[in-house]
N, C-alpha and C positions, 0 to 999 in steps of 0.2 A: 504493500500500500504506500501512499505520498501525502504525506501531512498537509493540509490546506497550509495556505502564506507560506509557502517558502522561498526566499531569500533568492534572488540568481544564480550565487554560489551554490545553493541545496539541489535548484533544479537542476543547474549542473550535474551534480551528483545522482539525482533523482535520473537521470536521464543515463548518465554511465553505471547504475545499476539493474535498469531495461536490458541496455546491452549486453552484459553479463547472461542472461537468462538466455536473451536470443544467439548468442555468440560460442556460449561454452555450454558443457552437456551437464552444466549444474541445475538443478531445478529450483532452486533458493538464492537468493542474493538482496546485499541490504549492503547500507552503506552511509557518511556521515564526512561532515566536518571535523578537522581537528581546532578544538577549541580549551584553551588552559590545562594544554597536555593529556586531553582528552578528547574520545571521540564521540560521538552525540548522534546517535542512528535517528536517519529522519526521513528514507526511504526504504521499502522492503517490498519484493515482488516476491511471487512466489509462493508465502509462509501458508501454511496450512491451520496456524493459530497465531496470537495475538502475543504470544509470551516473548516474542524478541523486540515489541513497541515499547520507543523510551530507553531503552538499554542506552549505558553510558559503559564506555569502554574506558578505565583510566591507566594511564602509563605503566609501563613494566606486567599489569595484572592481565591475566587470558592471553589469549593466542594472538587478538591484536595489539592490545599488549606491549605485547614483545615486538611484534612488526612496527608499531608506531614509534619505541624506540629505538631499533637495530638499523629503522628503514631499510629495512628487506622484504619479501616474503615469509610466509608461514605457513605452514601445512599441518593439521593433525590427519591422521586419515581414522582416525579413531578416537574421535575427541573425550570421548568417555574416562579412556586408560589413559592419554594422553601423560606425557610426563615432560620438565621442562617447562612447565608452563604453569600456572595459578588456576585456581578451579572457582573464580569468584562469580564465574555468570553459569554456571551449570543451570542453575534454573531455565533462566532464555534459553541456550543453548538446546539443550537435554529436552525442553521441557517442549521447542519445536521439533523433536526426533532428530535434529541431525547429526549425524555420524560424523562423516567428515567436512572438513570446514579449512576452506585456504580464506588466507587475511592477504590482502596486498596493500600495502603502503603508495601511499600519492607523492610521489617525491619530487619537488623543486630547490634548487640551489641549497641543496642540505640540509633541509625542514618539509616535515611530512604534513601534507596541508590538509589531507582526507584521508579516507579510510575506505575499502571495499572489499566485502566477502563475499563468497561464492560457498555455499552447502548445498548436501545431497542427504536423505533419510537414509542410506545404504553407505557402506564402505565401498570408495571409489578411488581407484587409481590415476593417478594425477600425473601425467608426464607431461613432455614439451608441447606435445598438439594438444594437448590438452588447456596448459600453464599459458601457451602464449597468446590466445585470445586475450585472459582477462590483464596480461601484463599491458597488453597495445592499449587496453580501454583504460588501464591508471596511466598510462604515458597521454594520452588525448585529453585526457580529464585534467593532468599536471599543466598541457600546454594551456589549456582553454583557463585556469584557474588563474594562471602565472601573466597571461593576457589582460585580464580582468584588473591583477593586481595593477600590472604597469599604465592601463588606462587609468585606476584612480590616483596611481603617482601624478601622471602626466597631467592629471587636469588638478588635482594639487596646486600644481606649481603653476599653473597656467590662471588660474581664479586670481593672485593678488595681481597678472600683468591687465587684465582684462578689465579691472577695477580704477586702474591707471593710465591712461592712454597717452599721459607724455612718457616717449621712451628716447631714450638714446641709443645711439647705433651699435651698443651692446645687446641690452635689450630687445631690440627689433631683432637680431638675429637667432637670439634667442626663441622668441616668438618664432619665428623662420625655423629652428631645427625641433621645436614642438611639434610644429602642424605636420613637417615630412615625416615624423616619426609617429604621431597619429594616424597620417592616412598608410603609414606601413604596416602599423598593428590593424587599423582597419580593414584591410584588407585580406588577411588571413582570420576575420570573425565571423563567423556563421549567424549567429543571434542577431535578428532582425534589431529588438530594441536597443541592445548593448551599440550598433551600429548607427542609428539615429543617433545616441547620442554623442559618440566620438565628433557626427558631424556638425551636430549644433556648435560641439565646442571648438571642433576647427573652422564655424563660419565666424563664430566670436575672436577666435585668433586673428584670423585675415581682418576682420574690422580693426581690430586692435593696431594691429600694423601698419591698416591703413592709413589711419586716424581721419583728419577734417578731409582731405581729399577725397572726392567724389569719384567714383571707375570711370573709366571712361565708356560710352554708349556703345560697344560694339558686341556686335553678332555673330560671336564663337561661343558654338557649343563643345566642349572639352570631354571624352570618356573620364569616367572618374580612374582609369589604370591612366592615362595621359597625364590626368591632373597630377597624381602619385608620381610620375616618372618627373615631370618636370618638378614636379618639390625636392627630389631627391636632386635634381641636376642645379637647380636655383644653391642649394649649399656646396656645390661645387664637385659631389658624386664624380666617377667615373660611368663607363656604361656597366663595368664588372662590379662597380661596388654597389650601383642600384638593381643591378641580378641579382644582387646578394640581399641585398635588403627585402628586395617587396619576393622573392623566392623565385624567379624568372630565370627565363633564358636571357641571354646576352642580346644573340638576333633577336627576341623581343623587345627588350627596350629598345634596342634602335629602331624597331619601326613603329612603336609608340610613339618615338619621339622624335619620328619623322612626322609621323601623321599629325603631333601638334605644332609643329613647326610649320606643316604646309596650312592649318587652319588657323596658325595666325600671322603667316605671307610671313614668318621671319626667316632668315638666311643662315643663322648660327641659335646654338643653343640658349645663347646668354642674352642676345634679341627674344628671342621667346619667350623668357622667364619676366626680359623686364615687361614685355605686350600682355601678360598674362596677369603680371603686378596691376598693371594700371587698368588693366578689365575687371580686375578684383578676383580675380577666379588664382591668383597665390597673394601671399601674405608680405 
């Protein structure tokens, strides 16, 4: 089941422990945020009863536990006899029949952000085609989390320049390597709403940057991957280092940024960036 109100972050979660079910041949799956060293189940497909709602999983104690602090994996294939491990959620556990039970850790830059298991009623043998479905779905859940976090760095920092519209030519460039690093992270986001709002906040950058200057009136329509290539090439990008950024091919970008070049009649890159400044359509 999926708790009403949950958080972007949980449906996250709520959403890579669907996957699990549909992905691996576990018929149980539940999963949570880590929060004050602890994990806080707040999605469960699967359960046959109610006894794993609400479980808190806290650090070093049970099978995840142990995963939350080792940030590895876990396996019991017999959580019963299990040894190694603390027996303080037998009730949840036990009390929904499952047997065996892997814990997988959500891991980003050295800190376990979530939590997701996978159980079966029966003892089940767990190898690598097995193990690596539900690894791929904490690695996707890690990227999509680790996303999230650096859009709310990024608009952190960008809320007090937004507030203040005298900048200095610090400042503005600043603003300028926010916006091309927003539409980079935008661009690898799936979540329609998470993506509105990246672009609210990069149309409030470009005003910012703007300032009193009005765009000028002209009628170029830009791809939002154009718009992306020339932000990255406006701070001075190479074509390899904007491959690398927005995840492209090389001969991609250059015909992105050919094709905004020929819609805005300019002849070099850096004519483009400034036709695009004064259209408003970069910062």
């Amino acid at each position: 089941m999926v708790h009403p109100g949950l958080t972007n972050e949980q449906q996250l979660v709520s959403r890579a422990v669907q996957e699990l079910t549909r992905r691996t041949r576990f018929p149980v799956a539940f999963g949570g945020l880590v929060e004050d060293h602890s994990v806080r189940v707040t999605s469960i497909v699967g359960a046959r009863s109610r006894s794993i709602e609400g479980l808190v999983v806290r650090e070093q104690r049970g099978l995840g536990g142990r995963a939350l602090l080792e940030r590895r994996p876990r396996l019991a294939l017999d959580y019963r006899t299990a040894r190694g491990i603390t027996h303080d959620y037998d009730r949840a556990i036990l009390g929904e029949g499952i047997a065996t039970l892997f814990a997988v850790p959500v891991v980003a830059a050295g800190r376990t952000l979530a939590m997701v298991y996978c159980g079966s009623w029966s003892e089940s043998a767990v190898d690598d085609a097995v193990a690596r479905p539900a690894l791929r779905i904490a690695e996707q859940l890690s990227a999509e989390l680790r996303i999230r976090e650096e859009v709310a760095r990024r608009v952190a920092l960008a809320e007090p320049v937004t507030q203040d519209p005298g900048l200095d030519a610090a400042a503005r460039e600043e603003v300028r390597e926010s916006f091309a690093e927003l539409r980079s992270i935008a661009a690898s986001v799936a979540d329609a709403e998470l993506r509105a709002r990246l672009a609210h906040v990069e149309e409030r950058l470009a005003a910012v940057a703007r300032g009193a200057a009005a765009p000028e009136d002209v009628d170029v329509q830009l791809s939002p991957r154009e718009v992306d290539v020339l932000a990255c090439a406006a701070l001075g990008s190479t074509n390899a280092e904007i491959a690398v950024d927005l995840a492209l091919k090389e001969t991609t970008v250059k015909s992105y940024l050919a094709a905004a070049m020929a819609k805005l009649d300019a002849s070099t890159r850096h004519a483009a960036v400034a036709k695009a400044r004064r259209a408003g359509l970069l910062p």
